[in-house]
DRENKE-154007 format. One record per residue: x negated, z negated, y negated of N, C-alpha, C, O, CB in turn. Coordinates in Angstrom, 1 decimal, padded with zeros to 4 digits, m for minus. Each point is the difference from the previous one (the first is absolute). Glycine has a CB too. Layout:
BEGIN
((X, Z, Y), (X, Z, Y), (X, Z, Y), (X, Z, Y), (X, Z, Y))
...
END
This chain:
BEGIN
((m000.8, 000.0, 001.2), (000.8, 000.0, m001.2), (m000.9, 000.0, m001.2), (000.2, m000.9, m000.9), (001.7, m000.3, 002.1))
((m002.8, 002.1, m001.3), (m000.6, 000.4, m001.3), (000.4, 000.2, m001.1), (m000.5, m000.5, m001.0), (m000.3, 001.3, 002.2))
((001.8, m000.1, m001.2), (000.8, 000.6, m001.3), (000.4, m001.0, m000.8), (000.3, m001.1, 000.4), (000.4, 002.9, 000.7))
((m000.7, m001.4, m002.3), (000.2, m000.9, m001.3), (002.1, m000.4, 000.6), (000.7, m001.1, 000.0), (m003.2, 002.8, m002.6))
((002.7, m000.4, 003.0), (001.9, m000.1, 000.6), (000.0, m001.3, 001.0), (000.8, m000.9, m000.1), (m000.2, 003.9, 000.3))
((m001.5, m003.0, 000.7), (000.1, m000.7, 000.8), (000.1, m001.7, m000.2), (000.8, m000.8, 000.3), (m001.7, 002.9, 000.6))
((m000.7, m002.2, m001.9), (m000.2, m001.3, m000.7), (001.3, m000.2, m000.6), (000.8, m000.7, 000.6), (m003.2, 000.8, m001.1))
((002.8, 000.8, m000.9), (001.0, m000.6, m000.7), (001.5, m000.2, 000.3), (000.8, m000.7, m000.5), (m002.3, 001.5, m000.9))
((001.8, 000.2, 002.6), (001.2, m000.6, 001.5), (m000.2, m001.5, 000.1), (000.6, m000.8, m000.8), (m000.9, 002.9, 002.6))
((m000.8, m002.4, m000.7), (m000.1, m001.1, 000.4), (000.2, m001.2, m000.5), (000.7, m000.9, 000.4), (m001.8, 002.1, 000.4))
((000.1, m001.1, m002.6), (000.5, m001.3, m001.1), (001.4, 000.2, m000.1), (000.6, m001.1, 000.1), (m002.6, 000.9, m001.6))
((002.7, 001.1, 001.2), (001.1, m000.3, m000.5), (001.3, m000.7, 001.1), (001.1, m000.4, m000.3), (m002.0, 002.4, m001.5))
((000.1, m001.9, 002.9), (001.0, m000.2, 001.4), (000.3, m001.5, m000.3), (001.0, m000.5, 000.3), (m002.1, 002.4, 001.7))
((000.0, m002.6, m002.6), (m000.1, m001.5, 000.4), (001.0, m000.4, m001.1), (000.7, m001.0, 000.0), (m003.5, 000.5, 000.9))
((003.1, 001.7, m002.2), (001.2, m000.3, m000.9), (001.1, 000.0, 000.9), (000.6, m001.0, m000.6), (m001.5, 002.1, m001.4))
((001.7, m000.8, 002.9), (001.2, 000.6, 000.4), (000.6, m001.6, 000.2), (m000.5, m001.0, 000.5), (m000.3, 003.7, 000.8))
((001.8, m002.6, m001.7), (001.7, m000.6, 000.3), (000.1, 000.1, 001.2), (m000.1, 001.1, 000.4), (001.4, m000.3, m002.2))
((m001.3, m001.8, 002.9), (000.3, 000.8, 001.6), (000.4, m001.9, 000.4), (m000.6, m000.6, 000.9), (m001.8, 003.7, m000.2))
((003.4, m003.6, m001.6), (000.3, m001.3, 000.8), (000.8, 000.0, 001.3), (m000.1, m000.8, 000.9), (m000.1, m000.2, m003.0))
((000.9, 002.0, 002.0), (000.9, 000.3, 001.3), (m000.3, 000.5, 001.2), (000.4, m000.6, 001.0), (000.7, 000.9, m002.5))
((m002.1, 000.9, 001.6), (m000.4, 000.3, 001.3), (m001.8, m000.1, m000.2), (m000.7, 000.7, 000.6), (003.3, 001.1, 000.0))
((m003.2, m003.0, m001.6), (m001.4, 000.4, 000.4), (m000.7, 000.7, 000.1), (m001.1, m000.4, 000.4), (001.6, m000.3, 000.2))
((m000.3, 002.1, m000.9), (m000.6, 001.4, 000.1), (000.3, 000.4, m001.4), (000.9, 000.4, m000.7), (m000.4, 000.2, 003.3))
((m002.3, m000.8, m002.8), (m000.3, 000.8, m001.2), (m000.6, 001.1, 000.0), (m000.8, 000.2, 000.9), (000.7, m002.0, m001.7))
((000.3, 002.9, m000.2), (m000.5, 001.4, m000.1), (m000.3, m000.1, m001.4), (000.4, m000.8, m000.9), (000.9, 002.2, 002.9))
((m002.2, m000.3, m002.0), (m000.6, 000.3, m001.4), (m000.5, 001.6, 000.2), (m000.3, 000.4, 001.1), (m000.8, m003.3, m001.8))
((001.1, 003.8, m000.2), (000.0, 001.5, m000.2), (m000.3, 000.0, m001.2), (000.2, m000.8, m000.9), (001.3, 001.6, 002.4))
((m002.0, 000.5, m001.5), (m001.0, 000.6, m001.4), (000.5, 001.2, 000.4), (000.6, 000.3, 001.1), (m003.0, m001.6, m001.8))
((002.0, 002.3, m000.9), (000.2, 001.3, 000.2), (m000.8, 000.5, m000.5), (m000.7, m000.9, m000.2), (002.5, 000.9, 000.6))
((m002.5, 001.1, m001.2), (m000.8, 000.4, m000.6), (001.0, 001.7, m000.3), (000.7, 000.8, 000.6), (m003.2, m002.7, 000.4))
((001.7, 001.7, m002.5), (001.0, 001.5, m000.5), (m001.0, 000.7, m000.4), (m001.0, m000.6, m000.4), (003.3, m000.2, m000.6))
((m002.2, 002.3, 001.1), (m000.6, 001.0, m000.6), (m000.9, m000.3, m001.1), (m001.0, 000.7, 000.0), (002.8, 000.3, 000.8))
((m001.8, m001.9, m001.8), (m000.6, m000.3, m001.0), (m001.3, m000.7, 000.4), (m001.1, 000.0, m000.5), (003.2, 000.0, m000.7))
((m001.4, m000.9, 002.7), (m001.0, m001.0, 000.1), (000.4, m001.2, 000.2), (m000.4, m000.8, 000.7), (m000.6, 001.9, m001.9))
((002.1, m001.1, 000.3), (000.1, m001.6, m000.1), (000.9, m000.7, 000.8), (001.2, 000.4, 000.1), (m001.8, m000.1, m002.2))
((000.1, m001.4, 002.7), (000.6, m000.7, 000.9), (001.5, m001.3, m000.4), (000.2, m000.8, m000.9), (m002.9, 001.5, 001.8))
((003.4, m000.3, 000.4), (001.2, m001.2, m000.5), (m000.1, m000.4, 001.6), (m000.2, 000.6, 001.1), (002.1, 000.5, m003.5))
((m001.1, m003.4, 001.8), (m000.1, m000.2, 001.4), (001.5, m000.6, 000.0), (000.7, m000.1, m001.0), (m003.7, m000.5, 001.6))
((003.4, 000.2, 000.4), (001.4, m000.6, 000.6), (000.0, m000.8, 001.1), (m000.7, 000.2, 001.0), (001.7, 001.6, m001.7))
((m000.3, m002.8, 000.5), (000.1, m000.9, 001.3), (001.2, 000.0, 000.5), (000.9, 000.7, m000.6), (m002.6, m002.2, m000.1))
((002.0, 000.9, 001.4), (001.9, m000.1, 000.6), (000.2, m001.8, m000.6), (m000.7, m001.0, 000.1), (000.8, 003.0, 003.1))
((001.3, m001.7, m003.7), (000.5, m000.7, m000.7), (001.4, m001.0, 000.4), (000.9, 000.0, m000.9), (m002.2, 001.8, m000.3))
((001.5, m002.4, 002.2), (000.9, m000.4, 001.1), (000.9, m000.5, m000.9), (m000.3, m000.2, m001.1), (m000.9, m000.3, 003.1))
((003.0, 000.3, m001.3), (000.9, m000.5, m001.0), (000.5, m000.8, 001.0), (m000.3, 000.1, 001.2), (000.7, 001.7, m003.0))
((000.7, m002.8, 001.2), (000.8, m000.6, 001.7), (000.6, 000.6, 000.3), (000.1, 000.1, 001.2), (000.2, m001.9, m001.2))
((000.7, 002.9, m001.2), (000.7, 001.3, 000.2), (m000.7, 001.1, 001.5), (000.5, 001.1, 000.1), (000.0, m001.4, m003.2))
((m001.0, 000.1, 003.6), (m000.9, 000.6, 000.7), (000.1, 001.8, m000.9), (m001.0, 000.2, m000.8), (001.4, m002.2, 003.6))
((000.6, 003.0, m002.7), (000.2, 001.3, m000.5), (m000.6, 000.0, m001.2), (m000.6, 001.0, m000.4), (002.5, m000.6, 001.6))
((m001.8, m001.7, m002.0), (m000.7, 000.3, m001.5), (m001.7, m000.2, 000.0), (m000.8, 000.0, m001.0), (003.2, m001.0, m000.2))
((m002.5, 000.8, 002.1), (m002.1, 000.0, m000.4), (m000.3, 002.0, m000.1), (000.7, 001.0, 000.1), (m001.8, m004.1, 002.3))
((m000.4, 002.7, m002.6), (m000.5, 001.1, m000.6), (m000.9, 000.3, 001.2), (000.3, m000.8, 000.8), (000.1, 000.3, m003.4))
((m001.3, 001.2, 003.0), (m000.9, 000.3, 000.8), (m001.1, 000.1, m001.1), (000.3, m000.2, m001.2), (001.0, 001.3, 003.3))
((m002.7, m000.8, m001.5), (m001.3, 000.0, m000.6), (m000.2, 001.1, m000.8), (m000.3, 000.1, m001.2), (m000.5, m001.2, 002.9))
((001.3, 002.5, m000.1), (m000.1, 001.4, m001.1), (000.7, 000.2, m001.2), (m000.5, 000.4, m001.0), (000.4, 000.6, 002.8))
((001.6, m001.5, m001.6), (000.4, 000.1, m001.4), (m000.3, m000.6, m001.0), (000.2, 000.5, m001.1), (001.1, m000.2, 001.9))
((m001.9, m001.3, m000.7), (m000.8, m000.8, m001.1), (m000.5, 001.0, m000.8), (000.2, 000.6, m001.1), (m000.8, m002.6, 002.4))
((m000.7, 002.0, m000.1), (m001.0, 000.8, m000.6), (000.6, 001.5, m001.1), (m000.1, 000.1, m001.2), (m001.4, m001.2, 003.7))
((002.2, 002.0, m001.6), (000.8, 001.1, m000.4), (000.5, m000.8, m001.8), (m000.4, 000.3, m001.1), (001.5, 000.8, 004.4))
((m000.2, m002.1, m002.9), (000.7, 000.2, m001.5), (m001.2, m000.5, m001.0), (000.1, 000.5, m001.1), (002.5, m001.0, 001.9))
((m003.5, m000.3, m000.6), (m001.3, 000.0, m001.1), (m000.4, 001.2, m000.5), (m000.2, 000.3, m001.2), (m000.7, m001.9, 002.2))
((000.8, 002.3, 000.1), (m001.0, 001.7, m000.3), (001.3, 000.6, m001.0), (m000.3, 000.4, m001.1), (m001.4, 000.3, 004.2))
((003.3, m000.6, m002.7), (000.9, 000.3, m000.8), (m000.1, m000.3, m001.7), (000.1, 000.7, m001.1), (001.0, m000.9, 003.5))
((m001.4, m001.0, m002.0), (000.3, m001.0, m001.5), (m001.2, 000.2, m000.4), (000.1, m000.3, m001.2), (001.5, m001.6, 001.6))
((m002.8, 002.2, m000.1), (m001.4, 000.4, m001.1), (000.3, 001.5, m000.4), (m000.7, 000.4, m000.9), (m001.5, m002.0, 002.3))
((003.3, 002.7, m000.7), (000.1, 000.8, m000.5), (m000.6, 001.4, 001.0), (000.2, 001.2, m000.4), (000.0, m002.9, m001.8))
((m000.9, 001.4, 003.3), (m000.4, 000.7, 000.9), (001.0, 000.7, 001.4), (000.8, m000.7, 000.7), (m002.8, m000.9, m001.8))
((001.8, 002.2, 001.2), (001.0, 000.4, 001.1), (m000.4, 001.0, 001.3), (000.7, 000.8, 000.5), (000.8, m001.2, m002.6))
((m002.7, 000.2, 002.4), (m000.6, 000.8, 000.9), (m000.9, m000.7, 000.7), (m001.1, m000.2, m000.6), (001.6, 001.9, m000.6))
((m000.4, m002.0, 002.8), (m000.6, m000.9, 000.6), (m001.2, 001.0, 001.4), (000.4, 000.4, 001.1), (002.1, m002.5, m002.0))
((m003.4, 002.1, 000.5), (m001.3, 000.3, 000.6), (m000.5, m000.6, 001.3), (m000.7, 000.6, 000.8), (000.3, m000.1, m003.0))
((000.6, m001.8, 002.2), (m000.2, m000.4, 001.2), (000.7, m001.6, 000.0), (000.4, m000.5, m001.1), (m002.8, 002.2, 001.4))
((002.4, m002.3, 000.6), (001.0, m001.4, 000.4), (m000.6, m000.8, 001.1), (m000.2, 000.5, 001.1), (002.2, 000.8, m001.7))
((m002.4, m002.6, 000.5), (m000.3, m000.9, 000.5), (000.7, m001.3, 000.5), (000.0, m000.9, m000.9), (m001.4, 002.1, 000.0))
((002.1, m001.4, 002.1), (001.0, m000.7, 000.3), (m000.7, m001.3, 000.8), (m000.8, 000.2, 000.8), (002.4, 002.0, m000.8))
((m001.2, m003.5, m000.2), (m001.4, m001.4, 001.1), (001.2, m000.9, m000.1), (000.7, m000.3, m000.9), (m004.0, 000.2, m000.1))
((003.3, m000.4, 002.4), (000.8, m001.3, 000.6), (m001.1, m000.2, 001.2), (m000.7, 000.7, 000.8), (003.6, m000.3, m001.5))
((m002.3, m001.9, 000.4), (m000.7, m000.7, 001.3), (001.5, m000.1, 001.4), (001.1, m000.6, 000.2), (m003.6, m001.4, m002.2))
((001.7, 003.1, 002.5), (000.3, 000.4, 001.3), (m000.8, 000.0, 001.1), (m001.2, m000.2, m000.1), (002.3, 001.3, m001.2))
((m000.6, m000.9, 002.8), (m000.7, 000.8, 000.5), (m000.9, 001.4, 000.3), (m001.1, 000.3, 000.5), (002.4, m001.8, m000.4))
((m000.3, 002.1, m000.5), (000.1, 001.3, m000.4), (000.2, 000.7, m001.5), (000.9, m000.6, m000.6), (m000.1, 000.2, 002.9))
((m001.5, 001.6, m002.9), (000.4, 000.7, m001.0), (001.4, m000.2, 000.2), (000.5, 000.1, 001.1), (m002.5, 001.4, m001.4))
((002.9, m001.7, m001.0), (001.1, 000.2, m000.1), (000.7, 001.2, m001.0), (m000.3, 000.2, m001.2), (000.0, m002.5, 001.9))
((000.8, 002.7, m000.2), (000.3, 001.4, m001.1), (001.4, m000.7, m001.3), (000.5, m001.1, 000.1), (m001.0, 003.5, 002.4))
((000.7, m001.6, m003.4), (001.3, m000.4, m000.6), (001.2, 000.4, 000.6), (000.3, 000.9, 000.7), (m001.4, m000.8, m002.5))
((001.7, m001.2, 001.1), (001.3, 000.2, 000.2), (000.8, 001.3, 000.0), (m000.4, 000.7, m000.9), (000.0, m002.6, 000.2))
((001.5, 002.6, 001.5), (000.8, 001.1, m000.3), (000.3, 000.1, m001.8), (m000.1, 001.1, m000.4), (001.2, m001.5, 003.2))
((m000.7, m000.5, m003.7), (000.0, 000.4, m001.1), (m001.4, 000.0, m000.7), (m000.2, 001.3, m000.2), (002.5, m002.0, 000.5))
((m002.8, 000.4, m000.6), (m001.5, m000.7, m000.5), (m001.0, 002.2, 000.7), (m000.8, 000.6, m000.7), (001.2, m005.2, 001.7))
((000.2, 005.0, 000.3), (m000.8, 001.2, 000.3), (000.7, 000.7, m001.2), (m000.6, 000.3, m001.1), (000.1, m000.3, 003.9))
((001.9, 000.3, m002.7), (000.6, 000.6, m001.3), (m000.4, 000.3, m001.3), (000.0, 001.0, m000.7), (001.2, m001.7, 001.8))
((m001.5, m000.8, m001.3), (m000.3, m000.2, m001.7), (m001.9, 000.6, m000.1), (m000.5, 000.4, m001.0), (002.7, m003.3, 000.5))
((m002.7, 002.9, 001.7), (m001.3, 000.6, 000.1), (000.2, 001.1, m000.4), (m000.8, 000.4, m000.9), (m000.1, m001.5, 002.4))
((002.0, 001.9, m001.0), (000.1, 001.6, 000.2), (000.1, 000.8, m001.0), (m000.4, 001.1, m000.3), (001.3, m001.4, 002.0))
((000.0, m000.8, m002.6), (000.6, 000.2, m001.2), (m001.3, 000.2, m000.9), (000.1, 000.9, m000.9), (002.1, m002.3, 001.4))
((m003.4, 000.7, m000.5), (m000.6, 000.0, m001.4), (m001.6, 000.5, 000.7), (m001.1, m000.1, m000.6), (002.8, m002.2, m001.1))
((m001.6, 002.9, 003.3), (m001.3, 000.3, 000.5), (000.3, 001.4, 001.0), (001.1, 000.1, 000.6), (m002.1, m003.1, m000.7))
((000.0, 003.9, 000.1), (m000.1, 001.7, 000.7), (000.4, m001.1, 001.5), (000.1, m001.2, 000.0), (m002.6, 003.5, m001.4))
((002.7, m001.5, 002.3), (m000.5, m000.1, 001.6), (m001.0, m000.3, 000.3), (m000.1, m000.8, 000.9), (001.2, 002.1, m000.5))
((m002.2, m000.8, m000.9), (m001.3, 000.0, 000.3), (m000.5, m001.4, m000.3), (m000.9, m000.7, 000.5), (000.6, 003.2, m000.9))
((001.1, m002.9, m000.5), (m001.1, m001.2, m000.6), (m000.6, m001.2, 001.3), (000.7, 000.0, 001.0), (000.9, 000.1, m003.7))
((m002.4, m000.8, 002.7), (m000.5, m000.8, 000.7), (000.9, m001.4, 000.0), (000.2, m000.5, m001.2), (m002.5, 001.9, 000.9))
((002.7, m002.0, 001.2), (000.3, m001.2, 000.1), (m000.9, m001.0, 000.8), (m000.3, 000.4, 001.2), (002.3, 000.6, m001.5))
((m002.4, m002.1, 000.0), (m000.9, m000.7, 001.1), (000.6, m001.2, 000.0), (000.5, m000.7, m000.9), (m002.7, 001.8, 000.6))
((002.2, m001.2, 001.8), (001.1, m001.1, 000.3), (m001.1, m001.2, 000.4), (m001.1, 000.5, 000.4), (003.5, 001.1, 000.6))
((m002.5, m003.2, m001.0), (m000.6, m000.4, 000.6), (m000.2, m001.7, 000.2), (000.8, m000.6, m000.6), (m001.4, 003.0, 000.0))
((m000.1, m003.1, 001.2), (000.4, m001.2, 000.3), (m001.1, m001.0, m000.9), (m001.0, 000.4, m000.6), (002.2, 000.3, 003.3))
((m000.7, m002.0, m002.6), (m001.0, m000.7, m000.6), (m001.6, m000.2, 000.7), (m000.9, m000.2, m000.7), (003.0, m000.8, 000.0))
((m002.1, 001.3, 002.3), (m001.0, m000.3, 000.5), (m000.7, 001.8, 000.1), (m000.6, 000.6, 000.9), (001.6, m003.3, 000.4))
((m000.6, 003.2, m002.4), (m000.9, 001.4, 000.0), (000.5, 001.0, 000.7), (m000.7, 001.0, m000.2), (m001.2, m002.1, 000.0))
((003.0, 001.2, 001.0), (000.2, 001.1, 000.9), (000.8, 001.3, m001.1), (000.7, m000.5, m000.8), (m000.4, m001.3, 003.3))
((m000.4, 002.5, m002.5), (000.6, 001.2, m000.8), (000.0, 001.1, 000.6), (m000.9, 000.4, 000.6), (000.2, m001.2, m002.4))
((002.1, 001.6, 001.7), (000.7, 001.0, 000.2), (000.3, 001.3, m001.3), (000.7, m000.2, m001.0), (000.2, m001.8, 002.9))
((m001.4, 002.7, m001.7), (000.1, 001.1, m001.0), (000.6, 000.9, 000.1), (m000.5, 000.9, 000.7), (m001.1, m001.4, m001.2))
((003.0, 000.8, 000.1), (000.8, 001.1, m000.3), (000.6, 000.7, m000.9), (m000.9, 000.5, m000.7), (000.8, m001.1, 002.0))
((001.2, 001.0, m001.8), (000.1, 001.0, m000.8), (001.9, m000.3, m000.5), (000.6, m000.8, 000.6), (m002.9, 002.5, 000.9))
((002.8, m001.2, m002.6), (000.7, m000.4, m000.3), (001.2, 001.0, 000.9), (001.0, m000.6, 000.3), (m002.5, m000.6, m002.5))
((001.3, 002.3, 002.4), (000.3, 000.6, 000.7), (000.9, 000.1, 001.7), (001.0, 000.4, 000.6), (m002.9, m000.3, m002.6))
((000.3, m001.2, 002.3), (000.4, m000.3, 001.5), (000.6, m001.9, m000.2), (000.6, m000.7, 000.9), (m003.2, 002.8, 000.6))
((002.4, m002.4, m002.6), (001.4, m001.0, m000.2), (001.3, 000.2, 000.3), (000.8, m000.8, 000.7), (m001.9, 000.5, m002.2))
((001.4, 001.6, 000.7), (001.4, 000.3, m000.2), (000.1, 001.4, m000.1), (m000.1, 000.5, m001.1), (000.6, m002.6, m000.1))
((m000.4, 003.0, 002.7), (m000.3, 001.3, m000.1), (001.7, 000.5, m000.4), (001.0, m000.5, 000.4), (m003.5, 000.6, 001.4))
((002.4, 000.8, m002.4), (001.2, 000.8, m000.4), (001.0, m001.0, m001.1), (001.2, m000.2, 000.0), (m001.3, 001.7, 002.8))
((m001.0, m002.3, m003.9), (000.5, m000.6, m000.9), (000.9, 000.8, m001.1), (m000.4, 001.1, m000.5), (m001.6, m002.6, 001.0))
((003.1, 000.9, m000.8), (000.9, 000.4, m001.2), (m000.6, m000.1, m001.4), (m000.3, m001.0, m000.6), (002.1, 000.3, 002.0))
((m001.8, 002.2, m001.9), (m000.6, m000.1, m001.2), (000.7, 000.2, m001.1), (001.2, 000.2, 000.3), (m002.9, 000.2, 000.8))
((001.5, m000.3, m002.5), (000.4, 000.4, m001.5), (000.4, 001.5, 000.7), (001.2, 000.3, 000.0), (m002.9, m001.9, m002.2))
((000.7, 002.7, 002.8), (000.3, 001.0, m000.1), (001.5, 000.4, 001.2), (000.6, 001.0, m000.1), (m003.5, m000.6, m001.1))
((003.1, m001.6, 002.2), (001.3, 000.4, 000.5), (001.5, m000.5, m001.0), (001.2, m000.1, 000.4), (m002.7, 000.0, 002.2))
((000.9, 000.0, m003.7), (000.9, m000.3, m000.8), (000.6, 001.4, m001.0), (000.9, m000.1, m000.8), (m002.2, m002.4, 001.0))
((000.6, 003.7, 000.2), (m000.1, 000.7, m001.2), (001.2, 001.3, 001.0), (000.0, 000.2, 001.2), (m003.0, m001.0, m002.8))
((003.6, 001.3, 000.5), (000.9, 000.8, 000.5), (m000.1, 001.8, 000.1), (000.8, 000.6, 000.5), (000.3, m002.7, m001.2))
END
């Protein structure tokens, strides 16, 4: 976990809200410019109203005004890389190509590297919106 994505995942994980299920996540993204945004998951007792990490991260990069995500770094302590959530792949799709890189990975270093693509293949986009 070299990457500056990975480091600044990880710190932000130890931020996360997670009194209910214990499971903290933290995610970064990096945009075209460069510049990095991070997100943690944000638990509610509402369970439906918490936030996940990616979105976090996602609505920072939104709210600095950036909207194009280059690569994505996802860290829970797991066994296993965990991927995002069915919505959380969406909102990737929304503001990142197919191609882009996702790296999924655990606290004890294990990492899985894929694509936004093979997240969520045959994702709904702005352009099946157009008539």
């Amino acid at each position: 976990m070299a990457t500056d994505l990975g480091i600044l995942a990880r710190e932000v994980r130890e931020n996360a809200h997670a009194p209910y299920s214990g499971f903290k996540v933290g995610a970064a993204v990096r945009t075209r410019a460069g510049d990095t945004f991070a997100g943690c998951n944000v638990e509610n007792a509402a369970y439906p109203e918490g936030t996940c990490a990616e979105a976090g991260a996602i609505a920072a990069m939104v709210a600095a005004g950036a909207r194009e995500i280059t690569q994505a770094f996802v860290i829970a302590d797991s066994p296993r890389p965990v991927p995002p959530c069915g919505g959380c792949r969406q909102k990737l799709a929304e503001f990142a190509a197919a191609d882009v890189v996702v790296i999924l990975a655990t606290l004890d270093g294990q990492e899985q590297h894929t694509t936004v693509g093979a997240l969520l293949p045959g994702a709904f986009a702005a352009k099946d919106m157009e008539s």
